[in-house]
N, C-alpha and C positions, 0 to 999 in steps of 0.2 A: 284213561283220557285226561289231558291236561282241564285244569280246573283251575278259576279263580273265586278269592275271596269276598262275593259281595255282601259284606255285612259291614266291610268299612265305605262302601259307595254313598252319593246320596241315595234318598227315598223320596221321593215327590213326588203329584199328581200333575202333570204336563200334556195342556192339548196343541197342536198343531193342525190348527185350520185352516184349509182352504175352501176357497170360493169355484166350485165347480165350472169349468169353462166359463172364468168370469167376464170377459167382455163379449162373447157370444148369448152370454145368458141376459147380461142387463139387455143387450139388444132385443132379446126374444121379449123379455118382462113388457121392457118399452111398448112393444106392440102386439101385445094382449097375447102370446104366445108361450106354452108352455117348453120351459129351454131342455128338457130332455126328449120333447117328441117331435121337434122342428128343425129338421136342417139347415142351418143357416152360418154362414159366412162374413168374418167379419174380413174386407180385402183394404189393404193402402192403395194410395194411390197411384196408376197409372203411369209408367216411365216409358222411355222411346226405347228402351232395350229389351228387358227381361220382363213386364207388364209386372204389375199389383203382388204384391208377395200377401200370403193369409196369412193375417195375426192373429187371427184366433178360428175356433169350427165350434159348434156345437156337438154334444155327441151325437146325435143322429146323422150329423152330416160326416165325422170321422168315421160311423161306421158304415155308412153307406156307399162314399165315393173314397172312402182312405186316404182324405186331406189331411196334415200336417202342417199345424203352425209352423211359421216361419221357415218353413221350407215348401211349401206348395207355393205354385206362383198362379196366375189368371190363367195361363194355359191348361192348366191343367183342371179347373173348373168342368166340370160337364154340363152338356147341352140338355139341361134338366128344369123344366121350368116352375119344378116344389122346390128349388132351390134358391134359398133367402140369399141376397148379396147385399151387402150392406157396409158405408165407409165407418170408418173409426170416430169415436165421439169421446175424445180422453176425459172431459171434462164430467162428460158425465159420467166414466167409471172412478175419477177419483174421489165425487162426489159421493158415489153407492160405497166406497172403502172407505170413507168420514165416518154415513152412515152405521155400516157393519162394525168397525171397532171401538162406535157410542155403543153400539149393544155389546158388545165382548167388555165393556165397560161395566156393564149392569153386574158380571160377573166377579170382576177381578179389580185391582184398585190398579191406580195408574202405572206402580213402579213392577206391577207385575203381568202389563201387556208388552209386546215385541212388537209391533207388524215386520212382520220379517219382507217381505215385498207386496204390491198393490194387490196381492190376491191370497197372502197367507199370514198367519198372526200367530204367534207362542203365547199362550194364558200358563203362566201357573197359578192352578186352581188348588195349591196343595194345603192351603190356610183357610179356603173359601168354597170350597165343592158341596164342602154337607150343608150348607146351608140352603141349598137349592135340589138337592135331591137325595135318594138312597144309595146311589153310587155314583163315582163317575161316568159313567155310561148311559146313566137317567139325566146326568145335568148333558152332557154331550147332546141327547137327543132333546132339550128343553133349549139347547143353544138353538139346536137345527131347525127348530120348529119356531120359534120365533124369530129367525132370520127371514123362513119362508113365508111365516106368517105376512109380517110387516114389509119384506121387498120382495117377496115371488123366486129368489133366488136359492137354491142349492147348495147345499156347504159338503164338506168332507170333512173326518175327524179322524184323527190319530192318537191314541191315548197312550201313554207312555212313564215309568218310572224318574224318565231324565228327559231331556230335549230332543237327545237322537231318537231314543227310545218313540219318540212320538212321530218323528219326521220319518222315520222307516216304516211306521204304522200304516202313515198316511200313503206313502207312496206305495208300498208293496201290497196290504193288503186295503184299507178305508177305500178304496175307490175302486172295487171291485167285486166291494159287498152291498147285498140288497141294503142295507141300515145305514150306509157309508160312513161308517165308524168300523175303525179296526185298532187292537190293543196288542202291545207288546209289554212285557215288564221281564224282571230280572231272571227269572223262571221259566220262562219261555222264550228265551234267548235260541237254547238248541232248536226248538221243533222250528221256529220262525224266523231268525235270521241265516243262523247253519244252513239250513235247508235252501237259501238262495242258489240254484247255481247260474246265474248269469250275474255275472261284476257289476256290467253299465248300468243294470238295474237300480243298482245300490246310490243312494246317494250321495257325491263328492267323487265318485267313480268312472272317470270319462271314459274314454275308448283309447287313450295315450297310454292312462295308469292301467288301464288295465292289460295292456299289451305290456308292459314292464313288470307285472306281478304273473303275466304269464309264463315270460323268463326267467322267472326263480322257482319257478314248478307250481304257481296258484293259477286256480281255474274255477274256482267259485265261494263262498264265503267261509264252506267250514275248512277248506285247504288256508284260508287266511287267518281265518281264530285260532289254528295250530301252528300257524308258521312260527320260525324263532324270532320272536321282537327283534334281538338286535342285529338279526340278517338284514328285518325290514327297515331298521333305524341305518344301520348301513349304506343299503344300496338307496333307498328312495329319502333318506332326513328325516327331517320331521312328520313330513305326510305321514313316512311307513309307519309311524308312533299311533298316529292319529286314525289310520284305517285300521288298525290290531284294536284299537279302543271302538270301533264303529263294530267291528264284528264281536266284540262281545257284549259291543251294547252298552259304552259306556260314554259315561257325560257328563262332568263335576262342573260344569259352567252352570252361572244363573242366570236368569233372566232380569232380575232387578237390578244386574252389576253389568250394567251393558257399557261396552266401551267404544271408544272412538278410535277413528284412525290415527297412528304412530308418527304422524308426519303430516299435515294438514295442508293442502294443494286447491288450487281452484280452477278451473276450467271447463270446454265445450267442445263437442263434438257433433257432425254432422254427417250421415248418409246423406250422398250427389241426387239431385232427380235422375242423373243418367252418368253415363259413364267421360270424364272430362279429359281432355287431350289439348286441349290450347293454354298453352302457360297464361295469358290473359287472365283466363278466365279462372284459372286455377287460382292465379293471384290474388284475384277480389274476393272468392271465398275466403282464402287466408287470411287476408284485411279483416273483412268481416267478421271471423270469429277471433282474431288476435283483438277487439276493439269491443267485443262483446266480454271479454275476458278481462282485457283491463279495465272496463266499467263494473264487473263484479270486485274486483280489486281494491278500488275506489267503494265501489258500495260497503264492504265489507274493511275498510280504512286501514289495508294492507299493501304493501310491498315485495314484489317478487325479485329472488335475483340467482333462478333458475327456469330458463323458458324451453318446452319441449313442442316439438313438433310431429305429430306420426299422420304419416299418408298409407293407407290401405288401394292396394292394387284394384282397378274391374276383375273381374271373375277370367274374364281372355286371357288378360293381363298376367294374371297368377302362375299359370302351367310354364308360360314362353319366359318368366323371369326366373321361376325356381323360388318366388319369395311372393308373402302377401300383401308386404309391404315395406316398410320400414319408420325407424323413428330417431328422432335426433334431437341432442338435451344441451345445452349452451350457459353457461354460466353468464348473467352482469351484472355491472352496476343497480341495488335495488331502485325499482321504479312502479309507478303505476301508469304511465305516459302511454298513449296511444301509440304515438311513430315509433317511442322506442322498440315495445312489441312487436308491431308488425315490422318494420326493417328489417329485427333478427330471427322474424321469422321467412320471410323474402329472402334473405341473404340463407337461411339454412335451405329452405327449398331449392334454390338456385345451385346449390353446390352438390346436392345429394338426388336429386330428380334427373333419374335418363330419360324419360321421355314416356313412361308407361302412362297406359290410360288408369285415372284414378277416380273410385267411387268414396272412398269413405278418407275424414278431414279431422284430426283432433289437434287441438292446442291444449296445453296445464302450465300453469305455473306454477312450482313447488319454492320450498326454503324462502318461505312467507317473513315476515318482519312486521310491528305494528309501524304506522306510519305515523309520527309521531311530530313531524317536520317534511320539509320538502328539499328531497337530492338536488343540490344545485350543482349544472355544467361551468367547467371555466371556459369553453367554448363555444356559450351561447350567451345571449347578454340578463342580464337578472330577472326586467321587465317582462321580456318577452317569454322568458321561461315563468314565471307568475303569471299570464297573460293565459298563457297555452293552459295553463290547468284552472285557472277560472273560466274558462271557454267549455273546459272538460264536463266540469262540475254543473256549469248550466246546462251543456248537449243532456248530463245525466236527469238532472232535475225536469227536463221537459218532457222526456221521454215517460222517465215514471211517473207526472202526473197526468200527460195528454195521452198517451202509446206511445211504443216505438216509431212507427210511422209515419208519428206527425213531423218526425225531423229525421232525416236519412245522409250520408254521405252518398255525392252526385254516382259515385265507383260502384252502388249497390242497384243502379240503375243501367247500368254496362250489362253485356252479353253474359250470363254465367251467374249474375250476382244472386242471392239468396236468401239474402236478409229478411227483405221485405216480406217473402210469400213463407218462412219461418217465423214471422212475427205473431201469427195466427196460427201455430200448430204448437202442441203440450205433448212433450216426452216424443217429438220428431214426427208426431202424427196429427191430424187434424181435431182442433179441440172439439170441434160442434157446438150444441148448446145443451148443457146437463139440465135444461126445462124444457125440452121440446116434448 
């Protein structure tokens, strides 16, 4: 049997935590409710098409009615009246993930926390474990207990030699066991990863890649630990590199060497309340987030002079085009200007929009510049272009000290417009109040 040599890999103690159906659970905590024995539903809000999509279930409510974040909708709700419904309150789950990673604090020193997203975190504890227990698997559970302790909420654990090592822990077995801690290390590679046989399981491993690893003869993890690297580097690039190293369990990244993206862009996207079909109205969205985009631009004292525009089909839309969407990239002149944005954003819709109905809206601007000066047009007169960005600069200054709100373009107040009723929602959903 093929074999590798781990004695030259790292060695480190690596946990990967998550927050057990975390915004179903703050909700449970919130009202005195125990989040593993309450079915309760976290639902968005209400559209004219497809009703409430759930963002989050609690387990009792996945195992009961076989709800699905992000993919169950209000229909599919049962007529059950133990069953907790309840709107989204971002602000107060990003407040309970402040909380949780001051305590994942108490553990580890700053350059060796991750949050890897608002409900998971990488600690390497591999300089700092003994000081808190006799194994890792005693501080694990001294993590869990004082999570539960202090906010009523659930964690999972994943312990691991490496990063992946922990992140497969977590998902494959930590959340399955009574102790919701599960460990993988370099010696247990065979019994615990080999022995997966479903791909989509695996982390990094969608239902695309895994239908492409199907056509080279792989069908579960240990057909992938033995396959020939450079078949995999081959047909699939870099990935196939990358999932030959996941099946053996391997992970020379650190946590303290955390790096940024390659290329620094700025911008905003938006899911429609409903499905849009009047260029109108389709327009003023784009205004809206073309103008919300160059005010991050300005805030952040950059220069774009590549402007992209991607429109996402409704779901009708999708099957009858053959496409879910499209997207389209435009090089200018760098700027941070409101009109100029949106115009070449208008002018790109205008030329590439047949007519489908559209639910989802993104704008970015990439090939940033500091702004260090102001682009002046020889087609417009100096003043008035000094004029227009002192206008800017105040629209921004009122904004962030009064709200958005308190000063709106008339166009956001049109049929369609968006702004306004996003100016009160965090991460596209409704903030609430993280004190109620």
């Amino acid at each position: 049997m093929q074999t590798l040599d781990y004695r030259q890999e790292p060695h480190g103690v690596y946990f990967l935590i998550d927050n057990k159906s975390f915004y179903a659970s703050c909700e449970c905590v919130e009202r005195g409710y125990n989040p593993l024995k309450v079915p309760l539903v976290v639902m968005s809000e209400t559209d004219n098409t497809n009703g409430g999509l759930v963002l989050a279930t609690s387990p009792e409510a996945k195992k009961l009615y076989h709800l699905q974040a992000n993919v169950s909708r209000q229909r599919d709700l049962p007529n059950d009246p133990q069953l907790v419904v309840v709107p989204p309150r971002m602000n107060l789950y990003i407040k309970r993930n402040l909380q949780i990673n001051a305590i994942f604090n108490r553990f580890v020193a700053d350059c060796d926390l991750l949050p890897y997203s608002i409900d998971e975190s990488i600690l390497d504890l591999t300089h700092s474990w003994h000081l808190f227990g006799d194994s890792p698997r005693a501080v694990a559970k001294r993590i869990q207990h004082t999570i539960r302790h202090e906010l009523g909420l659930y964690t999972t654990v994943g312990i691991g030699d490496n990063p992946v090592q922990a992140k497969l822990a977590l998902d494959l077995y930590a959340k399955h066991t009574p102790d919701l801690i599960g460990e993988i290390h370099y010696d247990t590679v065979p019994q615990l990863i080999w022995s997966v046989q479903d791909l989509t399981s695996v982390w990094s491993i969608g239902h695309r890649t895994a239908n492409r690893l199907n056509r080279l003869g792989i069908y579960n993890m240990n057909d992938l630990a033995h396959a020939n690297p450079y078949l995999l580097k081959q047909q699939l690039g870099l990935i196939g590199m990358q999932l030959f190293a996941v099946a053996w369990g391997i992970d020379r990244s650190q946590v303290s060497e955390q790096t940024g993206p390659k290329e620094a862009s700025l911008g905003n996207s938006q899911v429609l309340p409903r499905d849009y079909t009047q260029p109108k109205e389709i327009e003023t969205v784009i205004k809206e987030v073309g103008e919300q985009v160059a005010s991050r631009l300005r805030h952040h004292h950059q220069l774009t002079s590549t402007v992209s525009l991607s429109v996402g089909f409704a779901y009708a839309a999708s099957p009858t085009d053959g496409r879910a969407g499209w997207t389209q990239a435009v090089r200018i002149d760098p700027t941070d200007r409101d009109p100029v944005l949106t115009q070449t954003l208008l002018r790109l819709f205008r030329q590439h929009w047949d007519g489908q109905a559209i639910r989802n809206l993104a704008v970015y601007a990439s090939k940033l510049s500091p702004k260090q000066g102001q682009q002046l047009s020889l087609f417009t007169g100096v003043e008035q272009q000094v004029k227009a960005d002192r206008i800017a600069l105040v629209v921004d200054h009122v904004r962030a000290r009064f709200g958005f709100t308190k000063l709106v373009y008339t166009s956001s107040l049109l049929p369609g417009g968006t702004a306004i009723r996003r100016a009160s929602l965090v991460g596209g959903h409704n903030g609430g109040n993280a004190y109620e």
